[in-house]
FIBAMI-878335 format. One record per residue: residue in three letters; z, y, x of N, C-alpha, C in turn. Coordinates in steps of 0.05 Angstrom, whole numbers, plus 5000, padded with zeros to 4 digits. Layout:
residues N
AlaZYXZYXZYX ...
***
This chain:
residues 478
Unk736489910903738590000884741389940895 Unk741789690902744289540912745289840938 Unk742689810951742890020981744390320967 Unk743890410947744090640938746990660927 Unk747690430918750090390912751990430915 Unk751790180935753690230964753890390981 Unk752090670989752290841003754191040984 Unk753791120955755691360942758491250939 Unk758890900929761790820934763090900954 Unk761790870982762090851013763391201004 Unk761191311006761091641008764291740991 Unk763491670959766391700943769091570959 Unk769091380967771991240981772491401009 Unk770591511019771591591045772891851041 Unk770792031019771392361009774792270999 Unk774492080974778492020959780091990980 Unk779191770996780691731022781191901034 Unk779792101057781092291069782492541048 Unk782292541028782892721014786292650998 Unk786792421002789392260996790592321020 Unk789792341036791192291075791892581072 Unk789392701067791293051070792893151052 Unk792293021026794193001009797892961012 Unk797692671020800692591029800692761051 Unk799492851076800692891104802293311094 Unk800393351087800993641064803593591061 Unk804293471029806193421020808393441041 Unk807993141057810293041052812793281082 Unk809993381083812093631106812693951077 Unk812193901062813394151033815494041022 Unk815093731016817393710993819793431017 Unk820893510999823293211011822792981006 Unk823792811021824092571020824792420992 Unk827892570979828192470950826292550930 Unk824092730932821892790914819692520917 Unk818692420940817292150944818791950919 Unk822691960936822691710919823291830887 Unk823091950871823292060844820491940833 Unk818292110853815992030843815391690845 Unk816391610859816191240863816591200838 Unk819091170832820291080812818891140783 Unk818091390780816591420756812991310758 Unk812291300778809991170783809390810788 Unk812090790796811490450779812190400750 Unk813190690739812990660709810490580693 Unk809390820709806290850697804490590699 Unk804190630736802690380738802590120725 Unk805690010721805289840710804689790674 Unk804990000663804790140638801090170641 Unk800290240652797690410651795690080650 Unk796289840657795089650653794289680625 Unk795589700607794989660574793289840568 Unk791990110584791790360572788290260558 Unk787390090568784989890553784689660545 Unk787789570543788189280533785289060544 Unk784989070565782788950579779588910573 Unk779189110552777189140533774989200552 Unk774989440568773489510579771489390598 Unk772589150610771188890626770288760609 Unk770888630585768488520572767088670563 Unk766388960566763688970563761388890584 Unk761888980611761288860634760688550636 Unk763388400626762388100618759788110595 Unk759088220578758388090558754588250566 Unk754988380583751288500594750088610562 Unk749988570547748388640527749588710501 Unk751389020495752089160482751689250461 Unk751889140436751789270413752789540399 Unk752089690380753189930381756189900369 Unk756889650353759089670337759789600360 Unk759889340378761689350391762689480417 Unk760289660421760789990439763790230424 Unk763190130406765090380389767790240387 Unk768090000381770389810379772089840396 Unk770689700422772089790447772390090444 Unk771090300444772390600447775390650429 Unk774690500414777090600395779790490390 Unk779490260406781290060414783490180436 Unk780790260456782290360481783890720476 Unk782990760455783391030459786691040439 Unk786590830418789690870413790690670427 Unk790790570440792390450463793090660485 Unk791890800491792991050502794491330490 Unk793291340462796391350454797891350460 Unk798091050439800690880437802890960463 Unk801290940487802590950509803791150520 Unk802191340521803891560524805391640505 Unk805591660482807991740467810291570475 Unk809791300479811991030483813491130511 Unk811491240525812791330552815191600543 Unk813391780536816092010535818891890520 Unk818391720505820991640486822491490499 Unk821191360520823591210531824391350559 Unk823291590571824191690593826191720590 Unk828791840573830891920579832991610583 Unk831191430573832891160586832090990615 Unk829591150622828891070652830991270665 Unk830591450659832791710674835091620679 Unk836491550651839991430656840191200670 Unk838391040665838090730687838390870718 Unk837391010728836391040755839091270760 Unk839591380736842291560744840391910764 Unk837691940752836792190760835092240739 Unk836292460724835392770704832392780709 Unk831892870728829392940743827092800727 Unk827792500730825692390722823892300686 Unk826792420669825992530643823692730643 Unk823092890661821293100664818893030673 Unk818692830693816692740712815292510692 Unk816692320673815392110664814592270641 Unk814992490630813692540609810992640616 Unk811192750631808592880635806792730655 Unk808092490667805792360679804792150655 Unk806492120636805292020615802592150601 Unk802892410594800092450586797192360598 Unk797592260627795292210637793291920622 Unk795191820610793391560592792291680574 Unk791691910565789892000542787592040562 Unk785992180575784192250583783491880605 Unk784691760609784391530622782991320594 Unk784991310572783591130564781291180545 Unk780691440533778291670529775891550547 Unk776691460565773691460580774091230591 Unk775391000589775890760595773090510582 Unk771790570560769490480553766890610558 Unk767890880568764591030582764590920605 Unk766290910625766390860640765190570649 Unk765490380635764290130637761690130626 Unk760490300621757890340604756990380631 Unk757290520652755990640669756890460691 Unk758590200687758890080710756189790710 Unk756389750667753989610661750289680665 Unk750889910671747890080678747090040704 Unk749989960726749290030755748690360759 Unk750390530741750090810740753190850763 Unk753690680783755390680792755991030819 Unk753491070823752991340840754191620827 Unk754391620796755191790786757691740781 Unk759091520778762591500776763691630803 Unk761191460825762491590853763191890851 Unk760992050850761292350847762992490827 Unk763492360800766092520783769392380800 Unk768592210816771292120829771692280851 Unk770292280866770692530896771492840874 Unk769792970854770093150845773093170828 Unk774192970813776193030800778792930824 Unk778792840844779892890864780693070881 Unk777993170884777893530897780893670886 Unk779793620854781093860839784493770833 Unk785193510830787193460837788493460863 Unk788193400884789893520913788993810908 Unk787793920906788394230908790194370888 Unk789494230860792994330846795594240859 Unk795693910861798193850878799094070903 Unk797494150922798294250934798794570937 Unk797294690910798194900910801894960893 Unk801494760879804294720861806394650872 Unk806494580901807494420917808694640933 Unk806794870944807195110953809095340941 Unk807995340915809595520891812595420893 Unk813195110898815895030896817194890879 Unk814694750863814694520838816494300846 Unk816194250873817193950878815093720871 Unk817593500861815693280858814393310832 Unk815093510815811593510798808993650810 Unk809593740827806893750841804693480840 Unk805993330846804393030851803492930828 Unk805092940802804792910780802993020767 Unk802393330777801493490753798393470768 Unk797693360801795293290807794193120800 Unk795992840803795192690786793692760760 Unk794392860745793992870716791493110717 Unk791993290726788793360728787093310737 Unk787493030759785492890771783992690742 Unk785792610721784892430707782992530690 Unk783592790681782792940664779593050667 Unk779493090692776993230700775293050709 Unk776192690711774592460711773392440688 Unk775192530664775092400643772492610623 Unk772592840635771193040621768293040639 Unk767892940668765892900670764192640657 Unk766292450658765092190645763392250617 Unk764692400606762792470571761192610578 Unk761292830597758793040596755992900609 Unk756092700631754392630632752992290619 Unk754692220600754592100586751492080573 Unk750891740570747191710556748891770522 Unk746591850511747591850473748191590467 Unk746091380471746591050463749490930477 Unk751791040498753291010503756491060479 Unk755391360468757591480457758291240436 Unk760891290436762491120402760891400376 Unk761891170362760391260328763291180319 Unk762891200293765791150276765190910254 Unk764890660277764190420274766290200285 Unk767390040268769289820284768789520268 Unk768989350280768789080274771588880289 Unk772388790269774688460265774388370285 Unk771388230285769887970299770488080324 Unk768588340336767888400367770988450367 Unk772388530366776188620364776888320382 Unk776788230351777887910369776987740389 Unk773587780385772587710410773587860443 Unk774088120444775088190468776788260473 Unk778788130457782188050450781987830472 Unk781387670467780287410474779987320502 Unk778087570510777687600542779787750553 Unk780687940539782788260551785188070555 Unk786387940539788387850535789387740565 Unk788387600581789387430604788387650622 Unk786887840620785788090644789288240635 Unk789888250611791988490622793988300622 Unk794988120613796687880632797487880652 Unk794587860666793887810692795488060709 Unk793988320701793988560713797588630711 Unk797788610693800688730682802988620703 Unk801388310704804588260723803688340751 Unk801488340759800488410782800988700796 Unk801288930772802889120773805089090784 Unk807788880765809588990765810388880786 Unk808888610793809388520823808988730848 Unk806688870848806289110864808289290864 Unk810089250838812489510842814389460844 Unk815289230850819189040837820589130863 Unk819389080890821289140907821989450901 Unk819689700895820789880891822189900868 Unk822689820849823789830819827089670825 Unk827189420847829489450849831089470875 Unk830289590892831389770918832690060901 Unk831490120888831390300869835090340860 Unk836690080856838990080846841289980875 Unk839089940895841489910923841790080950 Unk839090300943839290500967839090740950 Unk839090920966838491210954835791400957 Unk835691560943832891700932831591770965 Unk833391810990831991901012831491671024 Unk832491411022831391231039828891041024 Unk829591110988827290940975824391160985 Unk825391370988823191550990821091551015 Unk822391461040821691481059820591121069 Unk821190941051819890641042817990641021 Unk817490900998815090970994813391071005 Unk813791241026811291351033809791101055 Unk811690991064810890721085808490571069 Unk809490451040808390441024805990461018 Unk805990731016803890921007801290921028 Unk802690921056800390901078799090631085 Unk800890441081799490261083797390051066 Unk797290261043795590171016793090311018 Unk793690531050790590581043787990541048 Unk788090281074785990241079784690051049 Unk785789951041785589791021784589930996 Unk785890180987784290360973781590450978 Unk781390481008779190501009776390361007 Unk777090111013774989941018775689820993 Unk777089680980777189560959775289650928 Unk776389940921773990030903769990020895 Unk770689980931767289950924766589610929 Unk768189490935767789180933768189190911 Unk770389120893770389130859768689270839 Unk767789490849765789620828763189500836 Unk761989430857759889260860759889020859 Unk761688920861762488580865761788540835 Unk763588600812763588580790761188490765 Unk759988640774757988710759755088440770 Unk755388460796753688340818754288020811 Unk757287980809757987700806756987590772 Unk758087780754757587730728754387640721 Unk752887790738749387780737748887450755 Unk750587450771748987100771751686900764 Unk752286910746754986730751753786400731 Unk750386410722748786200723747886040748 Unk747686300776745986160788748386090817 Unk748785800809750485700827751085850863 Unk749585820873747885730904748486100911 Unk746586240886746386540889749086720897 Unk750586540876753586600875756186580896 Unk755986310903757086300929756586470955 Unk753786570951752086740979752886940975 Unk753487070949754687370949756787370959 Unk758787130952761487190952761387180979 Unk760586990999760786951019760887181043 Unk758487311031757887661048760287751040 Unk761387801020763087990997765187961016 Unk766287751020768687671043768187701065 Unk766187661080766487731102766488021112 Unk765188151088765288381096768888561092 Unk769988451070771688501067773688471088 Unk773788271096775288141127774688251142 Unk772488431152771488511171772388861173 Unk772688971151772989281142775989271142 Unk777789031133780589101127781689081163 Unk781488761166782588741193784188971206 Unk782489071222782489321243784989611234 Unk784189671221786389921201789089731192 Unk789489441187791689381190792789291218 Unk790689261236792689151257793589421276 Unk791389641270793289901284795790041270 Unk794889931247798290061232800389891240 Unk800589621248801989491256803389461279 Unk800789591304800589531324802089911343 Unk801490171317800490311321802290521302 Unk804290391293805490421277806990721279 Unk808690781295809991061306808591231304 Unk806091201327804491341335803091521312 Unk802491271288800691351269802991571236 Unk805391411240806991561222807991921231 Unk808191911258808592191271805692351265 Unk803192291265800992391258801792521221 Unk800892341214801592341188803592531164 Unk807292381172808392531171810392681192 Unk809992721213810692931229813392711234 Unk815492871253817592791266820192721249 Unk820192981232822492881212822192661186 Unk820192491192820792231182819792071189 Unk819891971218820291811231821491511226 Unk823291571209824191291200822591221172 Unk820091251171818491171151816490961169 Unk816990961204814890771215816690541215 Unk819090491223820890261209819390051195 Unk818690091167817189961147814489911150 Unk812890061161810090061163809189791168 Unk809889701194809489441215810089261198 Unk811789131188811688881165810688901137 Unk810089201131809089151102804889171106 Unk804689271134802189241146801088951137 Unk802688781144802488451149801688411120 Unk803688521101803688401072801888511062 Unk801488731058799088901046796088731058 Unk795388731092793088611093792688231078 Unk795088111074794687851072794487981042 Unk795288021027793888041000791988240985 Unk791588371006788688591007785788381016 Unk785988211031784388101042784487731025 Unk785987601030785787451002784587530973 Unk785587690966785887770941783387910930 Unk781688010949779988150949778188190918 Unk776688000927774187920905776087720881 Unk777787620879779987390857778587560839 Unk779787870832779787890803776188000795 Unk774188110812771388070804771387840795 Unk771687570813770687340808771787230774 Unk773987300774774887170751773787420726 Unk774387640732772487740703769887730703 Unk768687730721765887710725764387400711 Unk766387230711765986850704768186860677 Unk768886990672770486980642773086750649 Unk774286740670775586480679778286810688 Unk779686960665781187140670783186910668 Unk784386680657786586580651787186460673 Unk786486360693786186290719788286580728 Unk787486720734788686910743791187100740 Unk790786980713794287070698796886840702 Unk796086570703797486420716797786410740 Unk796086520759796986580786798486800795 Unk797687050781800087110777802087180775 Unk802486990748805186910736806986770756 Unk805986630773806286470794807086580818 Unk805186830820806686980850808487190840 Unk808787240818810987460807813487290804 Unk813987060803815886880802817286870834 Unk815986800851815586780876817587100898 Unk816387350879815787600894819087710879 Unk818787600859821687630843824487560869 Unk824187270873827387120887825687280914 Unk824587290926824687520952825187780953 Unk826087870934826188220935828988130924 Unk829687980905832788000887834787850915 Unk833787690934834987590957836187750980 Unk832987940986833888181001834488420993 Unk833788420972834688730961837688890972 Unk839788740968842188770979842288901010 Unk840388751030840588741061839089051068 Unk837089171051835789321055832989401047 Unk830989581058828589581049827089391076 Unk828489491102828089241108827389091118 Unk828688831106829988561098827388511076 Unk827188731057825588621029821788601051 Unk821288821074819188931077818388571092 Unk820188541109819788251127819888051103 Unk821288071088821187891068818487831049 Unk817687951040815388061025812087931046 Unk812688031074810187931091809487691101 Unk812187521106812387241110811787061085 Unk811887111054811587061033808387121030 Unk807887291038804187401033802987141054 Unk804787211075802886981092802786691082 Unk805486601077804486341060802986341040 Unk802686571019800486510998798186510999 Unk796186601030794986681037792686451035 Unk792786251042791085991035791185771017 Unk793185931002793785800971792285940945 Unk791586270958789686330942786786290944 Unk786486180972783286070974783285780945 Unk785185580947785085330930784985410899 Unk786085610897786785730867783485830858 Unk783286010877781086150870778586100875 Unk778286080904775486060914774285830907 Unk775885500923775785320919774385160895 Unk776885190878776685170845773685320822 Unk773885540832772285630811769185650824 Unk768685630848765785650857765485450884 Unk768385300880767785090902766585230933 Unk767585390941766785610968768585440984 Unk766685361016767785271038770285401056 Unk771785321058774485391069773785511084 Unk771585361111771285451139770285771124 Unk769285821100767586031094769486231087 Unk772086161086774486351070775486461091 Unk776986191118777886291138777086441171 Unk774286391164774186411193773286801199 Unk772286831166772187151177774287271187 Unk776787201173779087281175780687251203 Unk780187051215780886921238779087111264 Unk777087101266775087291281775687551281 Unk775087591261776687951256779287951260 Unk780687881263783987841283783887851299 Unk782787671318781987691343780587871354 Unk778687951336776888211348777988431353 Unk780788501327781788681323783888731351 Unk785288461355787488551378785988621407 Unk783688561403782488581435781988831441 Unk780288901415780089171415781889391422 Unk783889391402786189561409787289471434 Unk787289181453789289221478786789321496 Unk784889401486783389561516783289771504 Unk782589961472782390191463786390391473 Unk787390201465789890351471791490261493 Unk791890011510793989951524792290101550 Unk789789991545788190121582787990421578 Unk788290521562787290851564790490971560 Unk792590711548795390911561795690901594 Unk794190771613794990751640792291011655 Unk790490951636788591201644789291561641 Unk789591541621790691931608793191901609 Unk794192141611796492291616797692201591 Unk800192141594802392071579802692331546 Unk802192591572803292831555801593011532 Unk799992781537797192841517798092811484 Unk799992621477801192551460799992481434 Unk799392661411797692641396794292551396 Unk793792711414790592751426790092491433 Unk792092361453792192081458791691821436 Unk792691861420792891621394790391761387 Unk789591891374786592001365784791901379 Unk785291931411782791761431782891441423 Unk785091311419786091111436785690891402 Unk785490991380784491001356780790901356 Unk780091201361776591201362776190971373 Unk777191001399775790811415775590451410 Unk778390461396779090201388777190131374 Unk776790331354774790241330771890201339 Unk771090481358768390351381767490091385 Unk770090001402769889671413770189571390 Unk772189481369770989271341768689291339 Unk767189531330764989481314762089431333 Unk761689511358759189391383760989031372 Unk762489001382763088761379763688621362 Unk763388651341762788601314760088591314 Unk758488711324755588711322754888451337 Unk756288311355754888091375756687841363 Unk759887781349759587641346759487581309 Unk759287811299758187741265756487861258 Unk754687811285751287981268750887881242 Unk750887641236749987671206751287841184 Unk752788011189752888331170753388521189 Unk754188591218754688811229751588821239 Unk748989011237747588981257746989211255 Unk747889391249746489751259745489751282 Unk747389731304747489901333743689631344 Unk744389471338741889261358739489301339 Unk739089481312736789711303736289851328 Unk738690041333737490211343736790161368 Unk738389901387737389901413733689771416 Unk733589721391730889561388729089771390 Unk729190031377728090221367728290311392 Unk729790371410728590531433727990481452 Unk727790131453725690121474722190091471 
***
């Protein structure tokens, strides 16, 4: 089952993933640079807004394994005027995000990316029904599918000459057609009835409460440097520090979804059995350390090469940013990994909302310091700060709540570094003295593969205990 799992997550993240890449690389040669940053700005609206759209309801059902029907319907109905709430709250205050930021534009763009919390929080308690089933193969498939259908509106709307609601209006049909597959294949014993209870209310008040805490500032931490660069540069240079942004969130999108949707559920099911627990987490990380590594150290390493792919020549000064926010993104993609499974999965969410409360304090005087000097000033600023928190979230987290060996935190992390730069100085430095200079593109595509070639044979010899495909097959043919 676990095997089956993990192959449609795998399958779903790779389909979203490349489908995001052609997504932005599309785009960002149709629309301008000030359309990115418009859409920034209204999208750390949401994001950070979109935390509430289930008032954290939806994980305790997952916490709680064994579902009653009132409190199946409770949660539905909880979450569903909370999405509301929210989008109406959004259109009413757009025309004062608009005048803050001093662009019209974005009265248009937050209203209508606002509607997307109706069909999100609509299916915000089916959706955990089917994450409590381990019906996880079928979220994969309405996710690749309402994806499909969203980049293909974005980019036909994009074509027509929409601008930045193009992005918006994919978005939102991407939510929609999640949200309409989620009911149709929906079990009957899942659906809400027009049943609510006090008790279960306050009971997953109780739990939600420090999950959207938690999440909310975690958001707005994820968005502050953009929310306030926002008031010291302009729409083409915030724009072109979003899409930097944007690329370097994606290996992390990728691999991250199917760690959390399996982790979750996986952790919550032994979070009795001590010994069991630690051994998940332990794989859980290394594997995580092992999948992120590599995709951050070529964006880092690889940076030009990979932004001219991407977005073509005329924005070029979007690889600028890449290389230090590479650094930041992997130190808290890879720390951070499994924190919030572990903590909803162990009902220990308040742990996590004081942390943080703690790194939003922190992420605050580094962006309000540099903000002035540039994006940056904020991007270097932001990675040197990740790196110190980096083994402060092992004590917080790992440490503390399941007592997990340090050597067991750091050393994947450490190995896969190393694996990673070796790789790339023979995948790319020896094959720029081998092929022709004028190969250009074709070159980084080789010089890429190959890199990733050598990680993963070598990955196979020195972390066989989870890389072992390739020494199957050498077994197999002799």
């Amino acid at each position: 089952m676990i095997k089956n799992l993990i192959k449609w997550q795998t399958l779903s993240s790779v389909v979203t993933f490349s489908l995001s890449l052609i997504q932005v690389a599309i785009l960002s040669r149709l629309l301008e640079l000030s359309d990115f940053g418009l859409v920034a700005i209204v999208m750390l609206v949401v994001n950070i807004t979109q935390v509430l759209s289930d008032l954290g309801m939806a994980n305790y059902l997952v916490y709680r394994q064994k579902i009653s029907e009132i409190l199946n319907s409770t949660v539905f109905w909880i979450c569903s005027l909370s999405g509301l709430v929210l989008a109406i709250s959004l259109i009413l205050i757009s025309p004062q995000v608009a005048s803050a930021y001093e662009e019209p534009e974005i009265k248009r763009l937050l209203s209508i990316a606002a509607l997307s919390f109706i069909p999100i929080s609509l299916s915000s308690q089916l959706q955990a029904r089917y994450v409590c089933n381990f019906k996880l193969d079928l979220v994969a498939k309405f996710e690749v599918l309402s994806k499909l259908a969203g980049t293909i509106i974005a980019v036909i709307t994009a074509l027509k000459g929409y601008g930045a609601v193009s992005i918006i209006i994919g978005s939102l049909v991407s939510s929609m057609a999640k949200c309409a597959l989620l009911w149709l294949k929906a079990e009957r014993s899942w659906l809400p009835c027009f049943k609510f209870s006090l008790i279960e209310a306050k009971n997953a008040w109780n739990y939600g409460v420090y999950q959207i805490g938690s999440q909310l500032i975690s958001q707005f931490r994820g968005n502050l440097d953009t929310l306030i660069l926002g008031f010291y540069i302009n729409s083409d240079q915030l724009g072109a520090y979003s899409l930097a942004k944007q690329l370097i969130q994606k290996p992390a999108a990728f691999i991250l979804p199917i760690v959390h949707k399996i982790s979750l559920p996986l952790l919550a099911a032994s979070q009795s059995k001590k010994e069991e627990l630690k051994t998940l987490f332990g794989r859980a990380h290394a594997y995580v350390a092992f999948f992120l590594v590599l995709p951050y150290s070529l964006l880092f390493i690889m940076s030009e090469s990979i932004v001219l792919i991407m977005y073509g020549m005329n924005n070029m000064q979007v690889a600028t940013y890449v290389a230090p926010l590479s650094i930041f993104w992997a130190c808290r993609s890879i720390g951070g990994a499994l924190a919030g499974s572990l903590t909803q999965g162990l009902g220990k969410t308040k742990v996590d909302f004081y942390w943080n409360l703690f790194v939003l304090i922190a992420f605050t005087a580094v962006c309000l310091f540099t903000a002035s000097y540039g994006a940056l000033y904020v991007s270097w600023g932001l990675a040197i700060l990740q790196l110190a928190l980096l083994n402060l979230v092992y004590f917080v987290f790992y440490k503390r709540i399941i007592s997990f060996e340090f050597s067991g935190f750091i050393r994947p992390i450490l190995s896969s570094t190393g694996l990673s730069v070796a790789s790339i100085g023979i995948g790319y430095y020896c094959l720029k003295y081998l092929l022709p200079s004028s190969m250009g593109i074709t070159f980084t595509f080789i010089s890429i593969l190959a890199s990733i070639i050598i990680y993963y044979i070598g990955g196979c010899y020195l972390q066989s205990e989870i890389i072992k495909f390739p020494r199957r097959i050498f077994k197999q043919s002799k």
